[in-house]
C-alpha positions in Angstrom: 326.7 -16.7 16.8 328.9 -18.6 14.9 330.7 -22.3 16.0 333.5 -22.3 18.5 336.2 -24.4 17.3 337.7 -26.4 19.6 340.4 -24.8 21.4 338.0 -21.7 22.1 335.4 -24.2 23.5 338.0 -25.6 25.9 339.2 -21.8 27.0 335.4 -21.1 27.0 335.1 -24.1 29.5 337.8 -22.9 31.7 337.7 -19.4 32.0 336.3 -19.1 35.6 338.4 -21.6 36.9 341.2 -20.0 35.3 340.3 -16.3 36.5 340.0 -18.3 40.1 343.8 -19.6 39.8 344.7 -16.3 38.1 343.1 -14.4 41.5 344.7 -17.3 43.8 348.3 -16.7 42.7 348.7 -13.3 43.6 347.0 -14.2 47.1 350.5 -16.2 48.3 353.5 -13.6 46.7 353.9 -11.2 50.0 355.7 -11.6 53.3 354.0 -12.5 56.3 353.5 -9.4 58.2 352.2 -7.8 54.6 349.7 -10.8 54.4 348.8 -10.6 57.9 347.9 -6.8 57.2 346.1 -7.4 54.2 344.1 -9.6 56.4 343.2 -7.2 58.8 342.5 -4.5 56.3 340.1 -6.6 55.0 338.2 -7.2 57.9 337.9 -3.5 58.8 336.9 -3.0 55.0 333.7 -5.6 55.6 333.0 -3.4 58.8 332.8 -0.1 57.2 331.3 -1.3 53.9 334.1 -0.1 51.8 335.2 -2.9 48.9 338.9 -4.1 48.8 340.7 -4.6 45.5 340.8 -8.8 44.9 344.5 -10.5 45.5 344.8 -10.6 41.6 344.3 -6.8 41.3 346.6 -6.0 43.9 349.3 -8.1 42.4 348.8 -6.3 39.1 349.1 -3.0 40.8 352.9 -4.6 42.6 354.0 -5.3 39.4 352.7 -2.0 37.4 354.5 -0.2 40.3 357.5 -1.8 40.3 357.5 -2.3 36.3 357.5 1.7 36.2 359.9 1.8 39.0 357.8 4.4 40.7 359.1 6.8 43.9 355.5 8.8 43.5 352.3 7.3 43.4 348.8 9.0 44.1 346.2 7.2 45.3 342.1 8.3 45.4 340.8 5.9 47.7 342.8 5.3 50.5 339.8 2.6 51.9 341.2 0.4 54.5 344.7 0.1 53.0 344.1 -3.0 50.6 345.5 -1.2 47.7 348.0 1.0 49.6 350.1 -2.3 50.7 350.3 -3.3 47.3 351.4 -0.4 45.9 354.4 0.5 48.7 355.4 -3.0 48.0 355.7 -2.5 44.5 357.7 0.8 44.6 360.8 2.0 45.2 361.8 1.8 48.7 362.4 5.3 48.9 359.2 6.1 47.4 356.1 7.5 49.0 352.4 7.0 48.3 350.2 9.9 48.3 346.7 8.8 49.0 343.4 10.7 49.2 339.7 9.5 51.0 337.1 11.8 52.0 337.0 9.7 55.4 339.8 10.2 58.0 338.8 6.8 59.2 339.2 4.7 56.7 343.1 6.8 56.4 343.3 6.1 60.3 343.1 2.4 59.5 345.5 2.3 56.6 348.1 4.0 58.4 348.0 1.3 61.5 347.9 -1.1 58.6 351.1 0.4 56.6 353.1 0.4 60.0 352.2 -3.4 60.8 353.0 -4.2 56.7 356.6 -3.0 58.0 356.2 0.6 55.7 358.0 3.0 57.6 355.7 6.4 58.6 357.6 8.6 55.7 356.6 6.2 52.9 352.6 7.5 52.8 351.5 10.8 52.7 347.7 11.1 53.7 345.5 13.7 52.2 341.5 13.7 53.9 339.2 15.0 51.5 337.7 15.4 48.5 339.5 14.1 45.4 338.7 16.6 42.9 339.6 19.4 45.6 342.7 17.6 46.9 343.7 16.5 43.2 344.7 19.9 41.8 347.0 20.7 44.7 349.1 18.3 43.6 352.5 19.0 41.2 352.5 18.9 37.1 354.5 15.7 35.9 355.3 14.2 39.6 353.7 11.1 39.6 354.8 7.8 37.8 351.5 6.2 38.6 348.2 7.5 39.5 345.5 4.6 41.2 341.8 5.6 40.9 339.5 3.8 43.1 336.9 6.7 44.0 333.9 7.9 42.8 333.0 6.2 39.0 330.8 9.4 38.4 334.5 11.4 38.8 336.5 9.0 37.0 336.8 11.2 33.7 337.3 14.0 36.1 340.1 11.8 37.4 341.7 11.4 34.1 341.8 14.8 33.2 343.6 15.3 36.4 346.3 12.4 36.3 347.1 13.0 32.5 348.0 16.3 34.2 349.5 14.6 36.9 351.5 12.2 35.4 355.1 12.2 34.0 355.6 11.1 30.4 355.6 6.7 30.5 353.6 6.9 33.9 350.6 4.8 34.5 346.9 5.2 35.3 344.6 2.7 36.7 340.9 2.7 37.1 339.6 0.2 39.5 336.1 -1.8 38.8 335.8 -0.9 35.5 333.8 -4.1 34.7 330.6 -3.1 37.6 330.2 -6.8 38.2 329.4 -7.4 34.8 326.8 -4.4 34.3 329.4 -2.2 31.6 328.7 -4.9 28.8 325.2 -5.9 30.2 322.9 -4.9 27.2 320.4 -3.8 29.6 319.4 -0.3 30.7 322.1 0.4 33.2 322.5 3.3 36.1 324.3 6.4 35.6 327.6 5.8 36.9 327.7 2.6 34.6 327.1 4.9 31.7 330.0 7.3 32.5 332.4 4.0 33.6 331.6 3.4 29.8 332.7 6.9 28.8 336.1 6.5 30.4 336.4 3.5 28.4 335.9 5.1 25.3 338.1 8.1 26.2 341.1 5.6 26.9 340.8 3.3 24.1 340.5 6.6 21.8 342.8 8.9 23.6 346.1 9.8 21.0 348.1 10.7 24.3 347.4 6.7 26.1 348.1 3.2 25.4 345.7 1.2 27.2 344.9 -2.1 28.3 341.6 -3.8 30.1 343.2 -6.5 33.0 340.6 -9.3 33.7 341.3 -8.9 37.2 339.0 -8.2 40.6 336.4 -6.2 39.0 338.5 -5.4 36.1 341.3 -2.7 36.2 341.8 -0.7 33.2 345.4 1.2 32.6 346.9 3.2 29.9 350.5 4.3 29.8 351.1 8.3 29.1 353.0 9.0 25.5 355.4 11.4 25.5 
């Protein structure tokens, strides 16, 4: 390995402390009754056994939303409603969030969650069931960004569907891309490691996406739709 010059040493040095502020800042940037919700969310996420998006992803996903302006979002993986508040706060405020869980539970929380984040009932539309049966109901071109945070083993199944879904300049996410370390772990890793590696190839080598690889949560890759 060759010599870090100085300045790489220092960044070297820092980076966890740096991811930690990085993760901190988007903890304080909601309202009250939105971080009272998260709160809550979060506890009935530890109860379940379903894992939350960190306060640093979240705010990445407010800003993509509100960067693309979106009225239409999809979501696959309602959980507890982590993700959910941060989207709706990022859209439009006439927009609506359509979000999809195999487990009317976890949708049952989410919705008391919305209501107490202040979201009115008409901004979330929730679909129980599976995502690649629920996904191609859904219309050509309607979406402005598309969240994934189901199933890695259906993630290139879920970019099929939201290049599909998406119009031209919309946004897809993929949530815990990095597998807490295991996608660049040289080491012989499970199956759904192997195809969270696929989708990353497909991205980075896709003609029709410009992607990028955010060092936040567990790491949330996104590529904007050409036209």
């Amino acid at each position: 390995m060759r010599q870090l010059r100085g300045q790489e040493r220092a960044i070297t040095g820092n980076r966890q402390t740096s991811l930690a502020f990085a993760e901190a800042y988007g903890a304080g940037t909601l309202d009250d009754a939105a971080h009272t919700a998260l709160l809550w969310c979060r506890d009935r996420a530890r109860e379940v056994g379903v894992r939350t998006v960190t306060a640093g992803a979240g705010a990445a996903l407010r800003l993509l939303a509100a960067t693309a302006d979106a009225k239409a979002v999809a979501e696959i993986g309602t959980g507890t409603g982590v993700s959910g508040i941060y989207l709706l706060h990022g859209m439009r405020p006439d927009g609506v969030l359509t979000t999809v869980d195999l487990e009317p539970e976890r949708q049952a929380f989410a919705k008391q969650a919305f209501r107490a984040a202040g979201f009115a009932g008409n901004r979330a539309r929730f679909i129980p069931g599976r995502a690649l049966d629920v996904l191609p109901r859904l219309a050509d071109g309607g979406y402005d960004l598309v969240f994934c945070d189901g199933d890695p083993m259906e993630y290139l199944e879920y970019l099929a569907e939201s290049l599909r879904l998406l119009r031209s300049g919309g946004l897809v996410c993929f949530q815990g891309v990095f597998a807490d370390g295991r996608t660049v772990d040289s080491a012989e890793q499970p199956d759904e490691v192997l195809r969270i590696r696929e989708l990353l190839r497909a991205i980075r080598e896709s003609a029709t996406l410009v992607p990028a690889l955010l060092p936040v949560g567990d790491g949330l890759l996104c590529a904007v739709k050409r036209g």
